[in-house]
N, C-alpha and C positions, 0 to 999 in steps of 0.2 A: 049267363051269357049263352046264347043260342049256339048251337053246334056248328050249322050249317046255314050263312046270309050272301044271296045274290048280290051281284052289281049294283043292283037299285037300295041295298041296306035292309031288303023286308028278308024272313024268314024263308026260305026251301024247307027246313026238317024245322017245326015245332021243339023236337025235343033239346031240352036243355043239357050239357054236356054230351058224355061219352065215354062207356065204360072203357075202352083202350086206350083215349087219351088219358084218362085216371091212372090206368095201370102205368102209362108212358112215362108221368111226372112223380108215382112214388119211386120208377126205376130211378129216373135220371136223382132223385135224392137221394136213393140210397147210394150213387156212384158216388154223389158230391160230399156227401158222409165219411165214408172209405175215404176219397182220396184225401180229403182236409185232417181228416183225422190222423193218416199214416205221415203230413207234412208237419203235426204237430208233435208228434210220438217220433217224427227225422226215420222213419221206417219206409222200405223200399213200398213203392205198391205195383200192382200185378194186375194189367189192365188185358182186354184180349179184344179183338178186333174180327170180324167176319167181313173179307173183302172180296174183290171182284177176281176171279180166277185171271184171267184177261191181262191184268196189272199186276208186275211185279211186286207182292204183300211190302218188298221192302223202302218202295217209294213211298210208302204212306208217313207221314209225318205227323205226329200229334203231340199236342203237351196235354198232360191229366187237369190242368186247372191254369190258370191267370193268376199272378200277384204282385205286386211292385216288387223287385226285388227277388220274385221265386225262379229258378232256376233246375232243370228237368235232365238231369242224365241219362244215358240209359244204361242199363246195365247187362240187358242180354235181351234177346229174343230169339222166337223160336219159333215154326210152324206145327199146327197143333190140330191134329184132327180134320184133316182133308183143306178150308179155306178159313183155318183160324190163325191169326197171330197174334201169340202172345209174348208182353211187352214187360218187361220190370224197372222200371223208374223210380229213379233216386233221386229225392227231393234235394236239393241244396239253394240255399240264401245267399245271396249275392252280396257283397259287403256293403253299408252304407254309404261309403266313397264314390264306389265305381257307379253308383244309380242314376246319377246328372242329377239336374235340375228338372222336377215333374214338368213346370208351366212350362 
C-alpha cells in the first residue's frame, strides 16, 4: 500500500509504508495485548493518558477495550508527571441476562 495518494488515487510519495506508521501499529498491539490479557487474567490494568493542559484531564473518558458484555470500572486515577493521567481499570462481565437482545 502506498504511503501517501492524492485525490485523483495516483501516488505523491513512491514509497511504500512507513517506519512510524509501523512503529504506531506494534504500539497500539502491544496495548491490545496488555489490556486483553489483564481481562482474561480479571487483573486491574494501568493505562496513562497525555492530554491537553487546557481541559480538565478528568473529563476525558475512555474504556481500555470493546466487548459484549465487558464492563470497565475505575478504580483510581491520578495525575502523573506534569500532563499524564494515569488510569487503573477494572475489568468486570456484565451478567448474561442483563445483555438484551444483540439484533
Amino acid at each position: 500500500m502506498l504511503d501517501t495518494v492524492s485525490a485523483d488515487g495516483f501516488p505523491v510519495n513512491g514509497q511504500k509504508g512507513h517506519w512510524l506508521k509501523g512503529a504506531y501499529h506494534e504500539t497500539e498491539l502491544a496495548r491490545f495485548c496488555h489490556v486483553y490479557l489483564s481481562v482474561l487474567e480479571e487483573r486491574p490494568v494501568m493505562l496513562y493518558y497525555r492530554y491537553d493542559g487546557r481541559v480538565d484531564p478528568y473529563e476525558y473518558h475512555s474504556v481500555p477495550a470493546r466487548a459484549p458484555g465487558l464492563q470497565w470500572d475505575v478504580v483510581d486515577s491520578s495525575i502523573i508527571i506534569g500532563s499524564t493521567l494515569a488510569v487503573r481499570y477494572q475489568p468486570r462481565w456484565e451478567p448474561l441476562a442483563n445483555r438484551g437482545d444483540p439484533r
